[in-house]
C-alpha positions, 0 to 999 in steps of 0.5 A: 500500500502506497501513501500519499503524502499529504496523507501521510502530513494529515496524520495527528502529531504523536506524543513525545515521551519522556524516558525515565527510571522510576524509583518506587521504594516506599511509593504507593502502587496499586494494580487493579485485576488479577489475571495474567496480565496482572501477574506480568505486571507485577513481576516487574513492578516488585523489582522496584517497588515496596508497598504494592496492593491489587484490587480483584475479586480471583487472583493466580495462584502466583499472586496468590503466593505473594499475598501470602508471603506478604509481597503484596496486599490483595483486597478480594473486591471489586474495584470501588469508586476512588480506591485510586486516591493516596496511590503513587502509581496505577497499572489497570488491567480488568477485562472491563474497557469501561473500569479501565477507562474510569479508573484511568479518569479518576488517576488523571483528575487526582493527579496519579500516573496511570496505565490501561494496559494495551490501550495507549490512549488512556495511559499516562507511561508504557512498561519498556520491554527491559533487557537486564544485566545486574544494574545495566537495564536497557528499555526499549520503547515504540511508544506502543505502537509495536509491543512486538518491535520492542520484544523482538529488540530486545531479544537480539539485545540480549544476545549482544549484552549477554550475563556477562555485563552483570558483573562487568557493570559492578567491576566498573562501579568499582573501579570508577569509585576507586580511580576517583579516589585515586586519580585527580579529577581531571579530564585524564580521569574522566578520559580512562572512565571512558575508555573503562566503560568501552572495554567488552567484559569478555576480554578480562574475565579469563581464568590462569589456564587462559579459559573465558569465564564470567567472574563474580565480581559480588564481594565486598572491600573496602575502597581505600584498599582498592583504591591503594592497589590501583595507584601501584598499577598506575605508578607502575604503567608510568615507569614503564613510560606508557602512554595512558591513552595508546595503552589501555587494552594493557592498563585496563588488563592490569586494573582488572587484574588488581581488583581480582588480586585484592579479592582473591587474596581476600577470599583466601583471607577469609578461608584461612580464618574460618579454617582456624575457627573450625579448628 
């Protein structure tokens, strides 16, 4: 199918959206039905959120289980007049379009962000299809005009960002927080930051035996440590009368190789203390 032009310039002009995080620690949430859609929902919801209620009469078995744990608050009803009120966030997904839409005009007159789900007109945000690495999510969004684009995106996403990343992003946190202790904070700093973060984890996890392997990059130290360690490594590339910049394959290699040193001997550390408390 051919379009003209002038067909295509009539078109209304679409909403802009906004990206953002969300932080719902300790924020209100409330998600009215109790079906699968509902579950979905909330599986991605209670990554983020700490005081959650649902509002259906049935529920799944899984949310079933949650309420029992005490994930969420279940209220066996159906959904009454202005039960959106003191909520932060709403997510609507009934099989009634007509409870839907009403609940979407009660947030949108209090002043609460709603979404119907599947029907964009009467949604304040979309849920992004999220590909999640530990603390590296990336959403993808077409502004609901193709669920199927974002999933299929964000499987080929998945693949390029494979659970490697997980623990290379924690690698990275750490090692930014102990170069900026330190390093002065110059555009030098800033420049290795960066050239950190274009490195692929995949060329640094690598066992003695010279074997790829993800690392677990989850034990705790303490950053002045680190931050030691990684000043013996950068004094030392400077002996050697290495270019910062034309080198970092080698520098990166060596603070990496200082982070897995700190831990391994930590690691070793703490088996020999349980050994003699075993004793």
């Amino acid at each position: 199918m051919n379009l003209k032009p002038e067909l295509l310039s009539a078109q209304p002009r679409r909403t802009v959206l906004y990206p953002v995080f969300l932080k719902l620690e300790d924020r209100r949430v409330l998600v009215v039905g109790g079906g699968k859609v509902a579950e979905e929902k909330l599986e991605a919801v209670l990554r983020s959120a700490t005081d959650v209620t649902v509002i259906a009469p049935e529920i799944t078995p899984r949310i079933a289980e949650w309420a029992r744990q005490g994930v969420v608050r279940h209220l066996a009803e159906e959904y009454r007049e202005d039960a959106v009120l003191d909520y932060f966030l709403v997510i609507t997904c009934t099989d009634s379009v007509a409870v839907n839409h009403k609940i979407f005009g009660e947030c949108r007159r209090a002043g609460i962000l709603c979404n119907a789900v599947d029907d964009p007109s009467y949604c304040d945000f979309y849920t992004s299809a999220v590909v999640r690495r530990g603390d590296l999510q990336i959403a993808i969004s077409t502004g609901g005009s193709s669920p199927a684009l974002a999933q299929r995106l964000r499987k080929q996403m998945e693949r390029e960002f494979g659970p490697e990343y997980g623990p290379w992003v924690d690698c990275l946190g750490r090692m930014r927080t102990a170069l900026r202790l330190a390093l002065p904070r110059n555009q030098r700093t800033i420049e290795l930051l960066h050239l950190l973060a274009a490195c692929r984890p995949v060329n640094f996890f690598e066992d003695r035996e010279g074997n790829k392997e993800v690392a677990s990059m989850s034990h705790e130290f303490t950053q002045p440590e680190l931050a030691g360690r990684i000043r013996e490594v950068l004094k030392e590339h400077q002996r050697e009368g290495l270019n910062m910049i034309g080198n970092v394959d080698k520098l990166v290699n060596r603070l990496v190789h200082a982070v897995h040193g700190w831990m391994e001997e930590t690691e070793e550390n703490d088996a020999r203390e349980k050994e003699k408390k075993s004793a």
